[in-house]
C-alpha positions in Angstrom: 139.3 91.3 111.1 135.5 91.2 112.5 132.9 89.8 110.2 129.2 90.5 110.2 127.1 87.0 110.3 124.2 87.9 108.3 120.8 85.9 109.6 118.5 86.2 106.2 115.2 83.6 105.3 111.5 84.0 104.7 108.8 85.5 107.5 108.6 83.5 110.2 111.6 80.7 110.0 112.7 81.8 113.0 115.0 84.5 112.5 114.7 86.1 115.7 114.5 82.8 117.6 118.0 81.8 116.4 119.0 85.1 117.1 118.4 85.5 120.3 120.0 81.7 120.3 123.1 82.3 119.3 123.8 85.4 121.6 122.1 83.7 124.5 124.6 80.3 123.8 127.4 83.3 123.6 130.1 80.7 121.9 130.2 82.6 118.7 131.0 86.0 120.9 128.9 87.9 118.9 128.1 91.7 119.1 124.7 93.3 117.7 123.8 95.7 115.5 120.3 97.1 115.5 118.5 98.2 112.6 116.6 100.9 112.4 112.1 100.9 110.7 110.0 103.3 110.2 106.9 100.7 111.4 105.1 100.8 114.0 106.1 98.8 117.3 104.7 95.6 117.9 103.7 93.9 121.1 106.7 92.9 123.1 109.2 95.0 121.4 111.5 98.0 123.0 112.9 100.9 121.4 117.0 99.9 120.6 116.9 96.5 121.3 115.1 95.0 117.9 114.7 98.0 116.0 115.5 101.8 116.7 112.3 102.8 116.0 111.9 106.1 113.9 109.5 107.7 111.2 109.7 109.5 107.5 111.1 112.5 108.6 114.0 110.3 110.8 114.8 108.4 107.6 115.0 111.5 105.6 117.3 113.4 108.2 119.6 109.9 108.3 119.7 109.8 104.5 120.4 113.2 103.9 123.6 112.9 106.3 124.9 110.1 104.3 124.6 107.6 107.3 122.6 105.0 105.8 124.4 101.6 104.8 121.5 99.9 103.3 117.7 100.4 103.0 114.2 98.8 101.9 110.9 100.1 101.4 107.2 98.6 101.8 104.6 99.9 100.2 102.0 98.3 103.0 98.4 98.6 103.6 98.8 100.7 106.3 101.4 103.2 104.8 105.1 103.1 103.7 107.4 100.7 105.9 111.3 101.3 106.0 113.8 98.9 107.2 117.4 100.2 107.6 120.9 99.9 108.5 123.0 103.0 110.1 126.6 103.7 109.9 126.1 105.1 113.5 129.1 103.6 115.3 127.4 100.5 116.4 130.2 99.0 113.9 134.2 98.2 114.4 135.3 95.6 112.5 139.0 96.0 113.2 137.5 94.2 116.6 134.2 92.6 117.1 132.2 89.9 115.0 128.6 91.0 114.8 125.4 89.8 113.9 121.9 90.8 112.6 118.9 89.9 110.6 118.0 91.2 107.3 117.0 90.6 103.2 118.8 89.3 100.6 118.8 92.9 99.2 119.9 94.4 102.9 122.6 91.3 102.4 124.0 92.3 98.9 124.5 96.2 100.0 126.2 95.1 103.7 128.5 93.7 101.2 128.8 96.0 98.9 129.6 98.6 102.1 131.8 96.3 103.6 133.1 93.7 101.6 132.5 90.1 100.9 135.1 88.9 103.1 133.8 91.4 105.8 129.7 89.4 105.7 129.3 85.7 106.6 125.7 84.8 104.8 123.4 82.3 107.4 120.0 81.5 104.9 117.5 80.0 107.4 114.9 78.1 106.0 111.3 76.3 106.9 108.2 74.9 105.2 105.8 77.6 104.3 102.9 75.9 106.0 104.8 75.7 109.4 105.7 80.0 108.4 102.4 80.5 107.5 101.3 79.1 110.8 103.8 80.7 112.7 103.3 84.5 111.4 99.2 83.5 112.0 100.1 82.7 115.9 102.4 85.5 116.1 99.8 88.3 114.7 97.0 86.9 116.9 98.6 87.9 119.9 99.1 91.6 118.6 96.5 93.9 120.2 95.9 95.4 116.5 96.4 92.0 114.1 97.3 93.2 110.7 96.8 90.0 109.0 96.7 92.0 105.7 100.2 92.5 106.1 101.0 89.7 107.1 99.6 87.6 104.0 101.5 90.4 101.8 104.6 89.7 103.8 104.4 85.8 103.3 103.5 86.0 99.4 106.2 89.2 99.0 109.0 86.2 100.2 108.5 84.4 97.4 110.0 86.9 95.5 112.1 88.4 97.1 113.7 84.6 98.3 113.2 82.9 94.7 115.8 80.5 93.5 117.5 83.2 91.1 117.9 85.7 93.8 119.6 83.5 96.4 122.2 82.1 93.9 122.9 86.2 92.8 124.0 86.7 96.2 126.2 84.1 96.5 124.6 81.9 98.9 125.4 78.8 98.9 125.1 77.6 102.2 121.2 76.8 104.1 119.8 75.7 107.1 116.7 74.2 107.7 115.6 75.4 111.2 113.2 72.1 111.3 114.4 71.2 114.7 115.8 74.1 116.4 119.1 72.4 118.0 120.1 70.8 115.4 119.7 74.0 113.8 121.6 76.0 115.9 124.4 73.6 116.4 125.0 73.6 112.4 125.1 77.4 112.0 127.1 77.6 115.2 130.0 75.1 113.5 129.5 77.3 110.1 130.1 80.1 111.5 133.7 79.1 113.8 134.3 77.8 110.4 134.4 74.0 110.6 
């Protein structure tokens, strides 16, 4: 039976570095599954690979069908934002392991879809300074900056990854992407199980 390792943290801890990582490293033969947003594209990314990019109307059709798994909503400054998960046959657990990035909330209905045996949680965590810095650097080379979103992003994490909300879920297990290796070589043995 496949399981789905489940990358969740704060903005900027590096996510989509470890990500990328892990498939790049290929040890933990890992599949994909791409979510789906309603927000706009940002510089450097391509239709299917991060995100299958979509709007309202998309969102509504997929809903409607009975094909989504899992969704969130922002309420941004520039407009509603939805982030969300397809039962569009990207998924066979009866043979692959997969991976992907998501919430806390996105984790708790995965398993609630799936089952708790079927979703391995991996919480990355950083310093909010080094975050902060990061998302900063990462916006800046956007050809429209929304730093707005951005600082509503960073201060919405502290919610939405407060104490109380981590242990509901279950989580038990972080990792502190301080030095990346290191990093990677700890959630890589977590995840073969040793």
């Amino acid at each position: 039976m496949g399981r789905i390792i489940y990358l969740c943290g704060k903005s900027s801890s590096g996510k989509d570095t470890i990500f990328r990582e892990l498939l790049k490293r290929g040890t933990c033969k890992l599949r994909t599954i791409v979510p789906y947003t309603t927000r706009p594209v940002r510089a450097g990314e391509k239709n299917g690979r991060e995100y299958f990019f979509t709007n309202e109307e998309g969102f509504q059709k997929l809903l409607a069908q009975g094909k989504i798994i899992e969704h969130r909503a922002y309420d941004t400054i520039h407009g509603l934002w939805r982030y969300f998960t397809v039962d569009d046959g990207q998924i066979d657990l009866s043979k692959d392991d997969y991976i992907v990035i998501g919430t806390l909330e996105g984790y708790e209905k995965m398993r609630a879809y799936f089952g708790n045996e079927s979703l391995l949680p991996v919480l990355i965590e950083l310093d909010d300074g080094v975050r902060l810095q990061r998302a900063l650097d990462r916006e800046r080379r956007q050809k429209k900056p929304r730093y707005e979103e951005m600082c509503r992003r960073f201060l919405a994490d502290s919610r939405d990854f407060c104490e109380e909300k981590i242990q509901e879920a279950g989580i038990t297990r972080r990792f502190y992407n301080q030095k990346l290796i290191t990093c990677l070589e700890e959630i890589e043995t977590y995840i073969k199980g040793g």
